[in-house]
C-alpha positions in Angstrom: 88.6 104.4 54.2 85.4 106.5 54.1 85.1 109.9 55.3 82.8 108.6 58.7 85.8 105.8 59.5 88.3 108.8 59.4 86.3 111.3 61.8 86.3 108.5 64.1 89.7 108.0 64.4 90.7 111.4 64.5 88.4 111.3 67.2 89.1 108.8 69.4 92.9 110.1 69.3 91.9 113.3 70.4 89.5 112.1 73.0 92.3 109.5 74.2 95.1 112.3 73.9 93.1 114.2 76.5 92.1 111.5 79.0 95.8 110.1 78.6 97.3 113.9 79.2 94.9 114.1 82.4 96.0 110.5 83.8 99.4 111.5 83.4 98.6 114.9 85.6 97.0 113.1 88.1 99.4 110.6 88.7 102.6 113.0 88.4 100.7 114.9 90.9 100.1 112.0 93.5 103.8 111.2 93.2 105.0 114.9 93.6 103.3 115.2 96.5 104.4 111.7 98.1 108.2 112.9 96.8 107.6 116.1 98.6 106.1 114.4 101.9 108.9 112.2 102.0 111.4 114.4 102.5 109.9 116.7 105.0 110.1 113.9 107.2 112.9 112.7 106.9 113.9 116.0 107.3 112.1 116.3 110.5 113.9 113.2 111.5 117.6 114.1 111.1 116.4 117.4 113.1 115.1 115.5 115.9 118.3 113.1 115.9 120.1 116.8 116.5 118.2 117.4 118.7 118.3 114.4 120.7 122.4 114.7 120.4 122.4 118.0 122.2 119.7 117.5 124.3 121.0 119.0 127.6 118.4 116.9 129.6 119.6 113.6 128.4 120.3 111.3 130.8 124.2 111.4 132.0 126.0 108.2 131.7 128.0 107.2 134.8 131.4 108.3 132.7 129.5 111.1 132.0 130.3 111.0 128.2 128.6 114.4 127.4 130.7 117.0 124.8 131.8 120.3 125.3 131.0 123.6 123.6 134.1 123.0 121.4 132.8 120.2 120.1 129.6 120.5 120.1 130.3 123.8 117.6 132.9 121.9 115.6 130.2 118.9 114.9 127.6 121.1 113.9 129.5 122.9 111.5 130.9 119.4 110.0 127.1 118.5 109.7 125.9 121.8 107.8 128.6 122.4 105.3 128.5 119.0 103.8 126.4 119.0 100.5 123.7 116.7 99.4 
């Protein structure tokens, strides 16, 4: 090969090392963030679903199937000390 075909090469792999390393950024980043977004809401969701269970407002069934403060405390503390 001839000196000139050589500083091509070298280059082209350094100019595509560089726009490959910054594609691969910019995509890790994009699915970071979508990761990340993700989980805050579904998150948000099982808090709302709490929420929703305790809800003192909530309309009373004609049994009136609501829980008492017993087990209300005993079912939150089942929820929070499982682990992921």
């Amino acid at each position: 090969m001839k000196e000139n075909e050589s500083n091509y090469l070298v280059s082209g792999l350094v100019i595509g090392g560089i726009l490959g390393a910054g594609l691969f950024i910019y995509l890790s980043s994009r699915f970071i963030s979508k990761t990340n977004k993700n989980r805050r809401e579904r998150k948000n969701k099982f808090y709302e679903g709490i929420d929703d269970i305790f809800d003192e407002s909530a309309k009373a069934t004609p049994n009136d199937t609501r829980i008492d403060k017993e087990t209300e405390d005993g079912i939150i503390d089942e929820l929070f000390s499982r682990t992921n």
